[in-house]
Every structure is written in C-alpha cells, then in structure tokens.
C-alpha positions as CSV (number, residue, x, y, z in Angstrom):
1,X,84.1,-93.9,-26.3
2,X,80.7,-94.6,-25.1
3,X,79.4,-96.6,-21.8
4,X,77.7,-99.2,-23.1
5,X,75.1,-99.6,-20.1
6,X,72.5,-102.6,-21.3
7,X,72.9,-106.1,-22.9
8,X,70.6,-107.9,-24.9
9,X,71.4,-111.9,-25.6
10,X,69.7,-113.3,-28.2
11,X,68.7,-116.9,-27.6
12,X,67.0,-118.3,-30.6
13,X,68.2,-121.0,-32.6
14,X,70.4,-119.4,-35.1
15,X,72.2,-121.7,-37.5
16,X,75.4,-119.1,-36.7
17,X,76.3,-120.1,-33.0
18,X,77.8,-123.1,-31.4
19,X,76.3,-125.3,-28.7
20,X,77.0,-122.4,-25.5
21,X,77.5,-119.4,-27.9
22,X,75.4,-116.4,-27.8
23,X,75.1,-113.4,-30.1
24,X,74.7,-110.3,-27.8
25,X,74.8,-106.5,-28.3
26,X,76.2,-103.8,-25.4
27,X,75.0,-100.8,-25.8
28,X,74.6,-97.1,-24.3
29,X,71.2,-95.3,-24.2
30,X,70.7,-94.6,-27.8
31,X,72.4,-96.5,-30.0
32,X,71.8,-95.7,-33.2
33,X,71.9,-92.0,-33.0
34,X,75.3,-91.9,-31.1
35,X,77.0,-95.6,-32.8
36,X,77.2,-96.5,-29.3
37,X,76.4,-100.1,-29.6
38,X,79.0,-103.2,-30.3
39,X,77.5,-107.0,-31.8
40,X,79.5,-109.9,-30.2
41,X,78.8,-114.1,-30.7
42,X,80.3,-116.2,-27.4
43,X,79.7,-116.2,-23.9
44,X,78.1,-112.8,-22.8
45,X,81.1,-111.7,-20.2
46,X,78.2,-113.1,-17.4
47,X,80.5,-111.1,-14.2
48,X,79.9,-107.5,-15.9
49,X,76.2,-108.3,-16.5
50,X,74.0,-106.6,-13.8
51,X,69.9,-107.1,-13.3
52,X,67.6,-108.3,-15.2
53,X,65.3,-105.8,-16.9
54,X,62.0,-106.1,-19.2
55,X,61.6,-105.4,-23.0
56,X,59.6,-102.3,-22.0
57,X,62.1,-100.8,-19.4
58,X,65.2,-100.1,-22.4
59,X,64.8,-97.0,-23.9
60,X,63.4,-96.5,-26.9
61,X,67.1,-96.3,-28.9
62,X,67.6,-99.9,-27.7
63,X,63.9,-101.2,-28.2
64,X,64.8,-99.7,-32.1
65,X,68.1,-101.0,-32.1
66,X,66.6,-104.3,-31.0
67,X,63.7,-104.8,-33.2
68,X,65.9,-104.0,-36.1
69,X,68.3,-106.9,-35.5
70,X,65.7,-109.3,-35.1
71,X,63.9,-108.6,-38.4
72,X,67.1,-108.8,-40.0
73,X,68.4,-112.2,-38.0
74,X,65.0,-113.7,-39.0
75,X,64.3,-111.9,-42.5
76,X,61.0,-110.6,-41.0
C-alpha cells in the first residue's frame, strides 16, 4: 500500500471525458520506481485534495510520471 500524497488533474480537452469529468492521477513521491500511482476519470474526490502546488515543487518521480502521460494523452 502506498500514500499517495499529490494529485494532478488534467484539464485539457480530451475527447475521453464528459462535460464535469476529469482524468487525475494520485500518487506517492516516486511513482514509477515504487508503482505507487493510480489513473482515475470523474470528479477528483475535491474534500481530500489539500494546497495548491507548482509544476516545479513535485518531485522529480511525479514531474516524470507527469510528462509521460501527457506525451502519451496528446501523441507528442
């Protein structure tokens, strides 16, 4: 079991989601070393959600974890 400690929401325009629905991903430090990451498409659970943080403040397993799924949602 891992504590997934950050979300990222993706908001673009993907042809996936419904008019309110959200792909997110929780996830612990490093993500792709330890598996410690679940994908989800609704409402992010918006009570369990905490602050607000920049890009540049995940660390580096998330940034990775990020920019991967974004190439891939967008076939960059």
């Amino acid at each position: 079991m891992t504590a997934e400690r950050y979300t990222a929401v993706f908001t673009g325009l993907l042809s996936l989601k419904k008019p309110g629905e959200y792909l997110y991903v929780r996830m612990d430090d490093d993500p792709l070393r330890s598996g410690g990451y679940t994908v989800s498409r609704g409402r992010p659970p918006h009570g369990e959600l905490g602050r607000e943080i920049s890009f540049r403040d995940l660390p580096e397993g998330c940034k990775n974890l990020m920019l991967d799924m974004y190439q891939t949602m967008w076939n960059l």
